[in-house]
Each structure stands twice: as structure tokens, then as C-alpha cells.
C-alpha positions as CSV (number, residue, x, y, z in Angstrom):
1,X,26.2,-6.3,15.8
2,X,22.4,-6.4,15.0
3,X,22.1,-6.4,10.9
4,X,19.6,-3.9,9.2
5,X,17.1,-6.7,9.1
6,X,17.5,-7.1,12.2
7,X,16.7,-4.0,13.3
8,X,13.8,-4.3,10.9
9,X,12.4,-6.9,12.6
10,X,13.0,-5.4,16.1
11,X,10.7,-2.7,15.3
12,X,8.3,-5.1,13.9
13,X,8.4,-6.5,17.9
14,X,7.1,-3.4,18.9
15,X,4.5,-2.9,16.6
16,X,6.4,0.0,14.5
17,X,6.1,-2.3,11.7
18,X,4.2,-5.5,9.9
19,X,5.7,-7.9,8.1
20,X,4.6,-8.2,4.7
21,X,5.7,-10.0,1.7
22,X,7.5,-8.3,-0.9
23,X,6.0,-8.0,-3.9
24,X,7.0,-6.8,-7.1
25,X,3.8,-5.3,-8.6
26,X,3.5,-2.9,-5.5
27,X,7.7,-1.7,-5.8
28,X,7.7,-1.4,-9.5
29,X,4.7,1.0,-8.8
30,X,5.9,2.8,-6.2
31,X,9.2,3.5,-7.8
32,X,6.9,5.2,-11.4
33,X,4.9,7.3,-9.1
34,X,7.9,8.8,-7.7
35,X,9.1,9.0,-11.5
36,X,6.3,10.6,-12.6
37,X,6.0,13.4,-9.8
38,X,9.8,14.3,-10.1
39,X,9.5,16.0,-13.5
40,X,6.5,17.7,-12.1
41,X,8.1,18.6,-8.8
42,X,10.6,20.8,-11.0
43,X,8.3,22.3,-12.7
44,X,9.3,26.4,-11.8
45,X,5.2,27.6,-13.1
46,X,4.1,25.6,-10.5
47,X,3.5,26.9,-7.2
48,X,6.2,26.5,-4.1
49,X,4.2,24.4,-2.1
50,X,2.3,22.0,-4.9
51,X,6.3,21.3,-5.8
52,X,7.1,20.3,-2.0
53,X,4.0,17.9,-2.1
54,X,5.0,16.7,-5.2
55,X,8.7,16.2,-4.1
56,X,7.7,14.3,-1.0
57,X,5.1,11.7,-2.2
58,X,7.7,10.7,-4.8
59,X,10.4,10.9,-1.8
60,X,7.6,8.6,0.4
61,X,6.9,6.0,-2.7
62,X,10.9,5.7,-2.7
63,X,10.9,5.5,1.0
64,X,8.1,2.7,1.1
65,X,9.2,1.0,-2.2
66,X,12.7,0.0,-0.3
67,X,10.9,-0.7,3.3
68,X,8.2,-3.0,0.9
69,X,11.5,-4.7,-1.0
70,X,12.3,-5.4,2.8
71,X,9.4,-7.5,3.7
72,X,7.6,-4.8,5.8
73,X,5.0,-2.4,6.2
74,X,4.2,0.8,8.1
75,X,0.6,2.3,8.8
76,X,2.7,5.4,10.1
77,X,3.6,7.7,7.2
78,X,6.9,8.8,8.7
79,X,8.5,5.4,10.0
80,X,9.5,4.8,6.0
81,X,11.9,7.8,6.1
82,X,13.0,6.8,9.6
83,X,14.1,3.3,8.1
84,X,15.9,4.3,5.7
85,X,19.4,3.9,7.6
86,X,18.2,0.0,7.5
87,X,16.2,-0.3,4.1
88,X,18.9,1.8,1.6
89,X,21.9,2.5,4.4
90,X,21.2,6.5,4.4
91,X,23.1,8.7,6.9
92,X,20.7,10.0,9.7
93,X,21.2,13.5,8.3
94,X,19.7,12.2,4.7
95,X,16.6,10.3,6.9
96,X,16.4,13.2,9.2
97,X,15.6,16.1,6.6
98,X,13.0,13.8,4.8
99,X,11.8,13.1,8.2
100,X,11.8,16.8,8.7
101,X,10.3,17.7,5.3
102,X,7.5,14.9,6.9
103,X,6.7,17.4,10.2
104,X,6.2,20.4,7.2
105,X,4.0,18.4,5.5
106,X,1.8,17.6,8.2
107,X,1.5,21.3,9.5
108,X,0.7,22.4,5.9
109,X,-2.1,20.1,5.7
């Protein structure tokens, strides 16, 4: 049975992802954007949709701090919330919504 990194590494074979070093700098600043937005994300005077943006860039830093702790990178926004089954063991319905909340994003934009 292939192993999450292995996976990983599969879809680096078909160009879904790059390998990348991890590095710490780049995760530990990931992980306080996503703090910082939070707060602001559940912020009720602010409007519907500024607190679903704000909810999913600190939901996409999360996403792409774990694929980063992994060793990889994605120039496709969504692949990080795809990934997550391998990068923090999610259930598909967890990586599905935020992969859903993804498709919403783009067709507000």
C-alpha cells in the first residue's frame, strides 16, 4: 500500500506537483497568516463574502503550510486542499468542501 508520500511523489511524476525543500521560515508564516485572518474571518460587522475570503486564504496558508512541511509545491491553487488526505490525513469529505469552497471562490472573483 502506497504511503502518503508516496502518493505525493506520484503526483509530483505527473507534474501536479514540485518538489521543494521544506523550510521553516515559509511554514511558520504561513501558519500566522492563517492566524491572523481567523479572528477577522469572525468578525459579524464584516460583510458575508470579505469573511469567506478571509476564511479561505487562512484555510489555503494551512493547506500549503502542510503540503510545504511535505517537501512540495503546487502552482495550482486548489491541488493543496486536494492533498490534504496525504499532507494532514483529512477525510475526502473535509478536502472536498474546502475544495468546494475553492470552485466559490473562483466564480466570485
Amino acid at each position: 500500500m502506497p504511503t502518503s508520500q508516496d502518493q505525493l511523489r506520484n503526483l509530483q511524476k505527473i507534474g501536479k506537483l514540485k518538489a521543494e525543500p521544506p523550510s521553516q521560515v515559509e511554514f511558520d508564516g504561513l501558519v500566522r497568516s492563517a492566524k491572523r485572518k481567523l479572528p477577522d474571518a469572525e468578525n459579524p460587522a464584516l460583510s458575508p463574502d470579505s469573511r469567506f475570503i478571509l476564511a479561505y486564504d487562512a484555510a489555503h496558508s494551512l493547506a500549503l503550510a502542510a503540503l510545504r512541511w511535505h517537501g512540495f509545491r503546487s502552482e495550482a491553487r486548489y491541488i493543496v486542499f486536494q492533498v490534504l488526505g496525504y499532507t494532514v490525513s483529512f477525510p475526502a469529505a473535509r478536502w472536498r468542501f474546502l475544495d468546494d469552497c475553492h470552485q466559490k471562490r473562483n466564480v466570485a472573483l
